[in-house]
C-alpha positions, 0 to 999 in steps of 0.5 A: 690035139685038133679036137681039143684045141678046137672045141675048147675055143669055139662050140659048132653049134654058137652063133657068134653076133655076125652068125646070129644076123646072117641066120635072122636073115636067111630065116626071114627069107625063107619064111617069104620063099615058102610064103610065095610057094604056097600062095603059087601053088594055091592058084592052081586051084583055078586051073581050067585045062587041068587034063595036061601033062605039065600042070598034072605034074604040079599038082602032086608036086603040090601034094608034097610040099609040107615035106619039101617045105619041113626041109627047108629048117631041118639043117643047123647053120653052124658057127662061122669061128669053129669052121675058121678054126678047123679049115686053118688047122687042116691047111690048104694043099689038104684042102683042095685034095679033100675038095675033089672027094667033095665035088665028086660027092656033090655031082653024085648026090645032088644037082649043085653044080648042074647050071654051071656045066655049060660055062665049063666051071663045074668040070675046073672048079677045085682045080684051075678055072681059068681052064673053064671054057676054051678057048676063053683066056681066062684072067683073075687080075688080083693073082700075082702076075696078072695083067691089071687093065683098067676096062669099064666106065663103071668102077663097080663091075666085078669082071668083064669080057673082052668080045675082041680077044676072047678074054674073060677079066675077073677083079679078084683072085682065084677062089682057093679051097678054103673059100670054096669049104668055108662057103658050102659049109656055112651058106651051101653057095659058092665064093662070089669070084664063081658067079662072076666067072659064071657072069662073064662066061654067059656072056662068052656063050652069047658071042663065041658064035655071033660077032658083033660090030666093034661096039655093041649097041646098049640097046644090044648088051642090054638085053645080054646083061640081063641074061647073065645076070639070071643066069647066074642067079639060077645056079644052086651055087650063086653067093647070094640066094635071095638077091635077084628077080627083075628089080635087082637086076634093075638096081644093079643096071641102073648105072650105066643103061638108065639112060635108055628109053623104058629101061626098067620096062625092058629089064623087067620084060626080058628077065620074065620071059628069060627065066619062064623059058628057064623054067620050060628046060630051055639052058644058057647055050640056047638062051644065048642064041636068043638074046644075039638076034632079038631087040626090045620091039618098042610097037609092042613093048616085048622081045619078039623072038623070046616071046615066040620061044616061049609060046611053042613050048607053053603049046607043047606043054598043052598048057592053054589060055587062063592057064599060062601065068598060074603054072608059070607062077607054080614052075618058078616056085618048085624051081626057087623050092628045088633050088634052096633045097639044092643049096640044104643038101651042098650044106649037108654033103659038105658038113658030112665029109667035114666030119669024115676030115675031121675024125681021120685027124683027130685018130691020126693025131691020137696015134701019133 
């Protein structure tokens, strides 16, 4: 029987060596998440304007942060072998129809696939994701059959658009169930093929409408680069939580726009002020209206359009002067909250519908 079988090989809850690291890890990065909020949310005790909606908001939002941050700890990883043993056991083709319930479960109870509704994944992930975002070809080049083009300078990209043909190329295969379970389950995020698709989408946002010469500027796909990758590290579902922010995405540039004058200035820039008007509920399709028509003012050292943006809505925020930088600063620190939170409660729905399975086997097994 598939319980006996299961957990005489492997407890759910022993870490193997690999398991054990992973957690030391993602323990340490929550230790320095819930650091940074508190030390956020502290400075709000130097508001001057403290009269205004938003940073209102804030502060009782600070009021519950000793339960938001309990949260963070109160779910068990569990151990890598078991949930290998079980998704083997279970097959794919069982998979992928329990992976529908789950998704459902996911869009009902929780926000996890909220940042990738305007790049179609939410409505195709489980199914066919090259059905994303129409009328985007959509290529996984390890599938068999599938066209190998050999694209870029750098070697190290993982996927790319072909602006000419509305073609999204990503260097892997397509994400079968049992990735998309074995990764909720274990991380509470989604297979990196995802975030790739997630990436080279953005950059679909940013020219489906806008038609650029034969060979965009790097000045140009700079600023588009950096916009997709925090776009993608936004999502709930980005396979690695802690591996973004400007100096990241800086590290990850490097290769092919260091060359650029002030480079890491305008990385840095542009990240800041892309995510501040994140955090003022700006989304990707707007963002990416942006990023088309602004370029780095070189006079000024910023991204003029972008930064306008961002000031109509800090006003209408009512959000003023000495005020700005701590309720950014308290804004992307309930959103880095809300979104692990997010990543605590896929794990959750996840593992609860895993037991569902598990049990329905289990009782058809003793029938039988």
């Amino acid at each position: 029987m598939i319980s006996a079988n299961i957990t005489k090989q492997s407890d759910p809850a022993v870490q193997t060596e690999e398991a054990a690291a992973h957690s030391k890890g993602y323990l340490l990065y929550i230790e320095n998440l819930s650091r940074a909020v508190n030390e956020s949310f502290k400075a709000l005790d130097k508001l001057k304007f403290s009269d205004s909606p938003l940073a209102c908001a804030l502060l009782r939002y600070r009021d519950r942060l000793p339960e938001k941050l309990c949260g963070l700890t109160e779910l068990r990883p569990l151990n890598p072998k078991w949930v290998d043993e079980l998704l083997s056991e279970l097959g794919e083709e069982r998979l992928q129809g329990e992976f529908s319930i789950l998704k459902t479960k996911l869009i009902t109870h929780s926000n996890f696939l909220a940042e990738l509704q305007e790049t179609g994944i939410k409505r195709t992930l489980g199914r066919d994701l090259r059905l994303s975002l129409p009328p985007v070809h959509i290529v996984f080049m390890h599938d068999p059959g599938a066209p190998q083009i050999q694209n870029s300078e750098d070697t190290t990209v993982r996927g790319y658009y072909n602006q000419k043909n509305a073609s999204c190329f990503i260097k892997s295969p397509h994400p079968q169930a049992r990735q998309l379970w074995r990764t909720l389950l274990l991380h509470g995020t989604l297979p990196g093929s995802v975030g790739t698709l997630d990436h080279e989408l953005t950059h679909a946002l940013q020219m489906l409408k806008v038609r650029y010469g034969p060979k965009i500027s790097k000045e140009a796909l700079l600023l588009l680069e950096v916009h997709a990758h925090e776009a993608t590290c936004a999502a709930a579902s980005a396979p690695h939580p802690s591996d973004e922010g400007s100096h990241s995405i800086t590290r990850r540039l490097h290769k092919r726009f260091a060359k650029l004058d002030d480079f890491e200035l305008k990385v840095h820039t542009a990240y800041t002020l892309l995510r501040s008007l994140r955090l003022f509920g700006t989304d990707d399709t707007e963002l990416a209206q942006l990023v088309q028509r602004d370029s780095f003012d070189k006079k000024h050292k910023t991204y003029p359009l972008l930064k306008a943006h961002l000031a109509e809505l800090i006003d209408s925020a009512g959000v003023k002067g000495c005020d700005v930088a701590p309720v950014i600063a308290a804004l992307n620190a309930r959103f880095r909250l809300e979104r692990e939170l997010t990543r605590i409660k896929a794990r959750t729905i996840a593992q609860e519908q895993l037991a569902v399975i598990y049990r329905n086997v289990f009782a058809t097994k003793s029938a039988a």
